[in-house]
C-alpha positions in Angstrom: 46.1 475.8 158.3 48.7 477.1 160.3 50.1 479.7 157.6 46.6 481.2 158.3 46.9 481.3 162.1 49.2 484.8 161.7 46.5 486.8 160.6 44.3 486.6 163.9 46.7 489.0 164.7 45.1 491.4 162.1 41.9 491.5 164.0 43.3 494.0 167.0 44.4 496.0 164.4 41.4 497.8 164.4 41.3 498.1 167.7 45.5 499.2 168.4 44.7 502.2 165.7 41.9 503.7 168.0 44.8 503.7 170.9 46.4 507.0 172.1 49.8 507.7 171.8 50.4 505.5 168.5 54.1 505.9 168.5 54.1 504.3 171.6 51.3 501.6 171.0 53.3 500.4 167.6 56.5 500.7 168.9 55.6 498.4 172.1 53.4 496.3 169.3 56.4 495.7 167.1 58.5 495.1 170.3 56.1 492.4 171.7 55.6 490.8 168.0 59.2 490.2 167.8 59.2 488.2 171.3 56.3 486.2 170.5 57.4 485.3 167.4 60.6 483.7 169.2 58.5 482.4 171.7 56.6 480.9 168.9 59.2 479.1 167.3 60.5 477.9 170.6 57.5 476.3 170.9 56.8 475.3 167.5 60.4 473.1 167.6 59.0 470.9 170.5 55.9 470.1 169.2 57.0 469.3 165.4 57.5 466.0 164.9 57.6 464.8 161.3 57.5 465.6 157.8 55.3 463.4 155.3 54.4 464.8 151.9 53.8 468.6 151.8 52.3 467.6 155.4 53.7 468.4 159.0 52.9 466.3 162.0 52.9 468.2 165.2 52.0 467.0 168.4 48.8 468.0 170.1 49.3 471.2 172.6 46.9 473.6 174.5 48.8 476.7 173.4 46.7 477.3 170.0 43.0 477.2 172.3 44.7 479.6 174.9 46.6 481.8 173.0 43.2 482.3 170.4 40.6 482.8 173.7 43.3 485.3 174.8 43.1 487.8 171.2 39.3 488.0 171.5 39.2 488.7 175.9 41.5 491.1 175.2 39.5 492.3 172.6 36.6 492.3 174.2 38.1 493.7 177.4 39.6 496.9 174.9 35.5 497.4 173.8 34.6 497.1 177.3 36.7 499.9 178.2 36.0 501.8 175.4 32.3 501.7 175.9 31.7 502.0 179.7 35.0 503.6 180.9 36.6 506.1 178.0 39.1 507.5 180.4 40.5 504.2 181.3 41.2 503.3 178.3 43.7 506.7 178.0 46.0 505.4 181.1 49.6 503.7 179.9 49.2 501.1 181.6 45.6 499.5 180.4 46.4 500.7 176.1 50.2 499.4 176.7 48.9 496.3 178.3 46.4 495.2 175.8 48.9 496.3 173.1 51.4 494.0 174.3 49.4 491.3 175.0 47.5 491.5 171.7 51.4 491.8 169.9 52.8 489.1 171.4 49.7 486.3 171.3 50.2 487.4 167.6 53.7 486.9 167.5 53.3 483.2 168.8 51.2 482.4 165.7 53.2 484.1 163.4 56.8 482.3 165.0 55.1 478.8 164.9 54.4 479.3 161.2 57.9 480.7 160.1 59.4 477.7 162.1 57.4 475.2 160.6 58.0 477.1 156.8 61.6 476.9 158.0 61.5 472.9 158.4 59.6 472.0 155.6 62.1 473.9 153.8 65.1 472.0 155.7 63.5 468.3 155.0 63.5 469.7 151.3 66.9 470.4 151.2 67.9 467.6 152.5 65.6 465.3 150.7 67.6 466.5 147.9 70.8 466.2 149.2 70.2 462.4 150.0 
């Protein structure tokens, strides 16, 4: 399940290629990615606790709830302004701001599955080694 959790990212997508300025919007995407993607394996190596099979045990955390609710306000918030206020959309501040929020909640989920890739890889390894 959480391999999956990386592509709720995807669905802003849609909404980052509607943006002005794209050079900016990607570059400030890719930018925030990164961060959240080391944020997300920060996280990830608190709240991993064992290995069991092809299964991972990780503790129980409020980050997944919060961090999902926030893709789809800001999503909703980038339609809002799209459909009742066009020109607000077109200010720095609002496109960049939804960008990077967007970016990095994305970034989180994509961090917390490469960490947790990365340890069922090092239990492997060293299930072998033993």
């Amino acid at each position: 399940m959480i391999y999956f959790m990386p592509l709720l990212g995807l669905l802003s997508v849609n909404n980052l290629l509607a943006l002005p300025n794209q050079i900016v919007v990607w570059s400030a995407f890719f930018f925030a990615y990164a961060l959240g993607a080391l944020l997300g394996m920060r996280l990830q190596q608190s709240w991993t606790l064992a290995r069991k099979g092809n299964r991972v045990h990780v503790a129980g955390e409020w980050v997944t709830m919060l961090t999902i609710v926030t893709v789809f306000v800001a999503s909703f918030l980038n339609g809002m302004f799209v459909a009742i206020m066009p020109e607000l959309i077109g200010l720095p501040i609002v496109y960049l701001g939804l960008t990077v929020i967007k970016a990095s909640v994305a970034g989180v989920f994509i961090g917390r599955a490469a960490y947790v890739w990365h340890y069922m890889q090092r239990q492997t390894i060293a299930e072998l080694d033993a």
